[in-house]
RODO-2510 file (C-alpha; in nm, 4 decimals, decimal comma):
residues 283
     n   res          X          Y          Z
     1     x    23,4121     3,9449    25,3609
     2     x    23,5921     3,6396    25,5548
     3     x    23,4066     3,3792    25,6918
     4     x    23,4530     3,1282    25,9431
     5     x    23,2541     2,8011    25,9611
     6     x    23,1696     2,6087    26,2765
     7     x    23,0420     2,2527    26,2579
     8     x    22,8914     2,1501    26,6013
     9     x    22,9415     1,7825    26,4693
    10     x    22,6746     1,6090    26,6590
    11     x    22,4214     1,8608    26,5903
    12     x    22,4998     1,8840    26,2209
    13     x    22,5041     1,4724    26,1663
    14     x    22,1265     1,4705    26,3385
    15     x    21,9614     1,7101    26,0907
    16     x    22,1540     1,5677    25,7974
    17     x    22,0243     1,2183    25,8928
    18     x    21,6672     1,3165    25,9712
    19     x    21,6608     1,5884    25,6876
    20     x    21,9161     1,5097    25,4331
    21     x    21,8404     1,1158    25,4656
    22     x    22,2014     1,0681    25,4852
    23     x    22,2801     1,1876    25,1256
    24     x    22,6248     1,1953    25,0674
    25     x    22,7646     1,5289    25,1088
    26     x    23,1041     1,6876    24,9045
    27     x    23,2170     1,9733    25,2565
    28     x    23,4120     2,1656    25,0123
    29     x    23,0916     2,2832    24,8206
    30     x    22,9000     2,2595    25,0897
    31     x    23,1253     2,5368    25,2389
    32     x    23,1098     2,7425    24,9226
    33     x    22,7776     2,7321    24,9303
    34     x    22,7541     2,8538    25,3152
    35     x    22,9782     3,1343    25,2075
    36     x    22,7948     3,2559    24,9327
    37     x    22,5059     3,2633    25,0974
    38     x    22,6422     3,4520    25,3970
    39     x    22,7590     3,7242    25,1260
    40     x    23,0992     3,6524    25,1944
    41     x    23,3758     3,6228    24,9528
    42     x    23,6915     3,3829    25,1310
    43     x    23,6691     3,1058    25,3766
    44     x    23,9240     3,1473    25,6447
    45     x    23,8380     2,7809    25,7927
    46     x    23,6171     2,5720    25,8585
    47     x    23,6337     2,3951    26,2140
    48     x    23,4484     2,0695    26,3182
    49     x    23,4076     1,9908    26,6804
    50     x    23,2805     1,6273    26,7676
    51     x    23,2767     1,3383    27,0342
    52     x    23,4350     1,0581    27,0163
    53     x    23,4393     0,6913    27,2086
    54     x    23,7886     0,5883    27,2621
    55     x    23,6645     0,2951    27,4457
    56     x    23,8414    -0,0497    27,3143
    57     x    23,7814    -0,2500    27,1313
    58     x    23,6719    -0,0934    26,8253
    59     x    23,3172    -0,0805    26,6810
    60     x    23,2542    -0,0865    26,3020
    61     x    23,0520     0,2232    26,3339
    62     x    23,3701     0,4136    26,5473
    63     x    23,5790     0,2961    26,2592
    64     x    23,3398     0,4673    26,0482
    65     x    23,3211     0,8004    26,1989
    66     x    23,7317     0,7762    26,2534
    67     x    23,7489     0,7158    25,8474
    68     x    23,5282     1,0160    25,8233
    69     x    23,7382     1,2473    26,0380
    70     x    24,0421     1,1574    25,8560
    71     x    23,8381     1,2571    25,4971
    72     x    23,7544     1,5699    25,6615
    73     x    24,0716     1,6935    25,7849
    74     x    24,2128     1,6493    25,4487
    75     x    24,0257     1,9027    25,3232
    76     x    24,1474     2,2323    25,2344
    77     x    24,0594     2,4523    25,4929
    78     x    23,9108     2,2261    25,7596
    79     x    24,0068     2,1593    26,0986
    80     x    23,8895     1,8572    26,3126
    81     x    23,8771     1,8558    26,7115
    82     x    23,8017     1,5447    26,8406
    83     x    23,7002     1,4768    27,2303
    84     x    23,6128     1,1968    27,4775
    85     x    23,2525     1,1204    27,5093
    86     x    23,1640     1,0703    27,8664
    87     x    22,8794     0,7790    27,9536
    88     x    22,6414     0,8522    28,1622
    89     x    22,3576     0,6508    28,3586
    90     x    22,0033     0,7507    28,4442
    91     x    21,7499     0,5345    28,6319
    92     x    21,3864     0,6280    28,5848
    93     x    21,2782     0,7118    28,8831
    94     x    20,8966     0,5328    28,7780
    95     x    21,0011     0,2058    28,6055
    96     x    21,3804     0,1802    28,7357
    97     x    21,5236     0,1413    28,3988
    98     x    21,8593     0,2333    28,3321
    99     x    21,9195     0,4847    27,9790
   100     x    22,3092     0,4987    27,9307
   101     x    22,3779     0,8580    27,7400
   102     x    22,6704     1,0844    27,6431
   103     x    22,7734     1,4378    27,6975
   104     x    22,9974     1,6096    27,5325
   105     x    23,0078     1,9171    27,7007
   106     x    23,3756     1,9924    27,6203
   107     x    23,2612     2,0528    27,2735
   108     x    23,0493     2,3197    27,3711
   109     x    23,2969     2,5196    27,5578
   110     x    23,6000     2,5123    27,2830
   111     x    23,3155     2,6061    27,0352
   112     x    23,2021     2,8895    27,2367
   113     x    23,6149     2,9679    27,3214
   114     x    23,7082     2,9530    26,9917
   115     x    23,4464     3,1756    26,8171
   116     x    23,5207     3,4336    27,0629
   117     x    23,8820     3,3738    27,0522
   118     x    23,8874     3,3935    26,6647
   119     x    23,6234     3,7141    26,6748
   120     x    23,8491     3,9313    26,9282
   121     x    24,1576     3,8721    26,7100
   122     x    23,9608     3,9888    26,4365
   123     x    23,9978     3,6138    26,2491
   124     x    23,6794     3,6664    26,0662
   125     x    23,4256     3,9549    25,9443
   126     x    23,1291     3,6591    25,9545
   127     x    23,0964     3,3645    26,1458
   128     x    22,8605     3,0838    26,0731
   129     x    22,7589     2,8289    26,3373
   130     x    22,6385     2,5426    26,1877
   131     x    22,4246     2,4177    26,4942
   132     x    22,0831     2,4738    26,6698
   133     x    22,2222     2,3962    27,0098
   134     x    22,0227     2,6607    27,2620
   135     x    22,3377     2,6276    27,4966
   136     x    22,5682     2,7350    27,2276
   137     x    22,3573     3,1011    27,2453
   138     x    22,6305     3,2746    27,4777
   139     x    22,8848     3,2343    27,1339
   140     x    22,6733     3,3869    26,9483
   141     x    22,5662     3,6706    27,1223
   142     x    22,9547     3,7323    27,2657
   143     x    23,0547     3,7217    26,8962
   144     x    22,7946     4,0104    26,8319
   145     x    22,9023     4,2187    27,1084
   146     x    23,2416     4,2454    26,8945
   147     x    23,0618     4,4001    26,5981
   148     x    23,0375     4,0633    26,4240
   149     x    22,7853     3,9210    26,1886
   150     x    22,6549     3,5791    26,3293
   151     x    22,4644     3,3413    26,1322
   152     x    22,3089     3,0097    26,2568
   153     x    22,2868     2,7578    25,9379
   154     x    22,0918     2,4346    26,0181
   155     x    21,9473     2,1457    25,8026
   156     x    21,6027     2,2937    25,7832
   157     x    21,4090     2,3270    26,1104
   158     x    21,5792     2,0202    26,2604
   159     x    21,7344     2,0964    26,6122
   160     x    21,6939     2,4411    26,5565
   161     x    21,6137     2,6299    26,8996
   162     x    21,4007     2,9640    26,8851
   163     x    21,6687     3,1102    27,1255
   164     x    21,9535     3,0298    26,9004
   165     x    21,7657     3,2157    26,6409
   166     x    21,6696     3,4955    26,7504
   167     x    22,0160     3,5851    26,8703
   168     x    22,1685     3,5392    26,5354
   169     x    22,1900     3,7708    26,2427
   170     x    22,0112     3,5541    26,0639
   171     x    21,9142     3,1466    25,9081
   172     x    22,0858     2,9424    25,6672
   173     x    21,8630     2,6154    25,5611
   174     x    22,1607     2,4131    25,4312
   175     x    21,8331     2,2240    25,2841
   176     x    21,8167     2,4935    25,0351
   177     x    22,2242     2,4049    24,8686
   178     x    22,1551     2,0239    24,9000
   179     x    22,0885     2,0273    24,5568
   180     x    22,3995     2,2104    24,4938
   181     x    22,6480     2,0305    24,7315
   182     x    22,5128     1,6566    24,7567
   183     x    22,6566     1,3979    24,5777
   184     x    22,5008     1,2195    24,2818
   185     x    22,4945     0,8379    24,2466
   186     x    22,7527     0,8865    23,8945
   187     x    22,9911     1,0559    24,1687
   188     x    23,1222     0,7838    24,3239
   189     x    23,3991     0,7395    23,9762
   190     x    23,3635     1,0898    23,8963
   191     x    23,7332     1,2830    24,0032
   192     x    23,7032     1,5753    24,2365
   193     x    23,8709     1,8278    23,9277
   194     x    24,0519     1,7705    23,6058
   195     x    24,3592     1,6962    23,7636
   196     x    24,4493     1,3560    23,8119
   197     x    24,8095     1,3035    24,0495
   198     x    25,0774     1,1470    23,8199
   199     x    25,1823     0,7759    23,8544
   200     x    25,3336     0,4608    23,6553
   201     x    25,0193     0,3515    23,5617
   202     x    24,9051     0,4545    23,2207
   203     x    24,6104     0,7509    23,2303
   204     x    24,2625     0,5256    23,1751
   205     x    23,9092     0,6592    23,1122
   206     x    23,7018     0,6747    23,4736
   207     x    23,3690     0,4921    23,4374
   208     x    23,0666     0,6104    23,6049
   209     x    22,9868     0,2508    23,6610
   210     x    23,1858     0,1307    24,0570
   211     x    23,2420    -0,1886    23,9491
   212     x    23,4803    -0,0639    23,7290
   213     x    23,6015     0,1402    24,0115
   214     x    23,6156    -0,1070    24,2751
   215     x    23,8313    -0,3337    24,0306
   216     x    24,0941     0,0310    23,9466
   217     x    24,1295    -0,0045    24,3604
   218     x    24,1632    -0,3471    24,3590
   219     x    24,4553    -0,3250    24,0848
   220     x    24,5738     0,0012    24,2536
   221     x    24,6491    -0,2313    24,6040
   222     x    24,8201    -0,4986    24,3762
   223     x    25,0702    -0,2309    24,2202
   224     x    25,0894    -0,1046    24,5692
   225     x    25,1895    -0,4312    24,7157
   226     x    25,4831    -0,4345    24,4454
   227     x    25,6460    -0,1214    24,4423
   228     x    25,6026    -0,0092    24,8356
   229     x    25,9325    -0,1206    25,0726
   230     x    25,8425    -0,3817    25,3004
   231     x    25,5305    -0,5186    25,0645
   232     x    25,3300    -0,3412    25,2289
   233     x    25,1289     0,0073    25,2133
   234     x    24,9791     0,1980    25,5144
   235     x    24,6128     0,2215    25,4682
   236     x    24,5812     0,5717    25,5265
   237     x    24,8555     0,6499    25,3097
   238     x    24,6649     0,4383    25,0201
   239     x    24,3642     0,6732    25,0545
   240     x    24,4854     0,9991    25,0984
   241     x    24,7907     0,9761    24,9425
   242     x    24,8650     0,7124    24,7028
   243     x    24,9238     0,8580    24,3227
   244     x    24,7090     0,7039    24,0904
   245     x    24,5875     0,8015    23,7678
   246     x    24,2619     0,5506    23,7848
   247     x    24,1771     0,6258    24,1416
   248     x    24,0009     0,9722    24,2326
   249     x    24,1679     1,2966    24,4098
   250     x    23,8893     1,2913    24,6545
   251     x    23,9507     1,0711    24,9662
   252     x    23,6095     0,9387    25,0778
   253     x    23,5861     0,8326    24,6878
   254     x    23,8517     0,5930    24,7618
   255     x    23,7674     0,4935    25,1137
   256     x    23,4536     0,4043    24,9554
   257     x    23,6394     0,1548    24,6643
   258     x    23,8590     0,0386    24,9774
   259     x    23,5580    -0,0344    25,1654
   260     x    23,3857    -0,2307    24,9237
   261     x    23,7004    -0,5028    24,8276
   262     x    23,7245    -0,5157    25,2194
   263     x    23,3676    -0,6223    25,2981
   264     x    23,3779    -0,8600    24,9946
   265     x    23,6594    -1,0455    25,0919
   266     x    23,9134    -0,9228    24,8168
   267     x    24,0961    -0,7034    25,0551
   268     x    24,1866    -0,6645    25,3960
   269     x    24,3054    -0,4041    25,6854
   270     x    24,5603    -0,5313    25,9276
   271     x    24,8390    -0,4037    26,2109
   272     x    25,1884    -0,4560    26,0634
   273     x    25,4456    -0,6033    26,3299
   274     x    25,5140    -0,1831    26,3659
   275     x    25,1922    -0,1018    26,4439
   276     x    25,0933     0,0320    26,1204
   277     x    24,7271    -0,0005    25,9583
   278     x    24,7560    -0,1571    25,6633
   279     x    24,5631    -0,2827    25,3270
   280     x    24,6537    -0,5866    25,1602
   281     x    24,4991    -0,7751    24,8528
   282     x    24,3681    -1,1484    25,0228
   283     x    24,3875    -1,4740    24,8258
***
């Protein structure tokens, strides 16, 4: 049975925050896991619709969620679809005090036009919603009018509307797999599989201990700086590309390590004179 994941992003981040307490998650088991419990047996995709603010200049916490994005669409099988968030302004009518809030209808629609896109084509035997969004009801039931299985998979109860539910084949408490598909704290050096890319530097023993990792990135940028035309390396080429034998497969592993040197001073991101992001060691 093939199976189709979508990620309604702002509704998933919610319940993982208030459920999950913001436990790091690994997507690719956490899709397994979705699949298996659907009864399905191949993942077809996985699709992750969020909002964005484009508005300059950049927050920390928008670089953030961009560095997240970027981890996510490097994984097998997953698509990201990014849109503007649009700011809105209420005035209480009773105390006169503005709330500024954002819609992001548009993700609503291309969810609801790509289920039933990918359902008519026959793209999938299940589909899996991973959202409790009452207004995204009309996918579900239009993918069920096409003979397909629909399931609704939430972080527990969290954001879950009774209308959602009842139209859907049935509930998947992604609470249940957390034990399955969160991260450990002996993670963060741990590779993502046996296999370790090739490079010039000599195989070494991970340590479970980040210091140790954090240094393997820090020595990783310095061999970088050497080799790489121009002296420089792109940042996002560094993370997601960058053979290493010392640094991890998986990409948030080593945005993580990058992270760290930056906020401690030993490192830093900066625009090249061609507009490239890049990391240098500082000092």
């Amino acid at each position: 049975m093939r199976v189709v994941l979508f990620f309604d992003g702002k509704n998933f981040y919610a319940g993982w925050k208030d459920q999950a307490h913001g436990r790091d998650v690994d997507f690719k088991k956490l899709s397994q896991w979705v699949v298996r419990a659907v009864g399905g047996t191949h993942l077809m995709g996985a699709y992750y619709y969020t909002g964005v603010d484009d508005s300059l200049p950049r927050t920390p916490g928008q670089e953030k969620l961009d560095g997240f994005l970027d981890m996510l669409a490097q994984e097998p099988g997953f698509f990201v679809q990014r849109f503007a968030q649009r700011n809105r302004t209420h005035v209480c009518s009773q105390c006169q005090a503005p709330h500024t809030f954002s819609q992001e209808k548009e993700v609503d629609t291309t969810i609801v036009a790509d289920m039933l896109r990918l359902g008519a084509v026959g793209g999938f035997d299940i589909a899996v919603l991973v959202s409790g969004d009452a207004d995204l009801t009309p996918a579900v039931e239009g993918v069920r009018s096409l003979g397909k299985q629909v399931y609704v998979a939430s972080w527990g109860q969290s954001g879950l509307s009774s209308r959602i539910r009842r139209a859907a084949f049935d509930h998947v408490d992604l609470m249940q797999g957390l034990p399955e598909f969160a991260r450990g704290a002996g993670d963060f050096a741990r590779p993502a599989n046996d296999h370790q890319f090739g490079s010039a530097t000599p195989a070494a023993q991970v340590s479970n201990d980040p210091e140790a990792y954090v240094q393997a990135c820090f020595e990783e940028i310095k061999r970088a700086q050497a080799t790489m035309p121009g002296g420089y390396i792109g940042a996002h080429f560094f993370v997601t590309k960058w053979r290493s034998s010392i640094l991890p497969e998986l990409v948030d592993l080593r945005r993580r390590a990058l992270d760290l040197l930056v906020e401690r001073g030993q490192a830093e991101v900066y625009l090249t004179d061609d507009g490239i992001q890049a990391v240098r060691l500082k000092g």
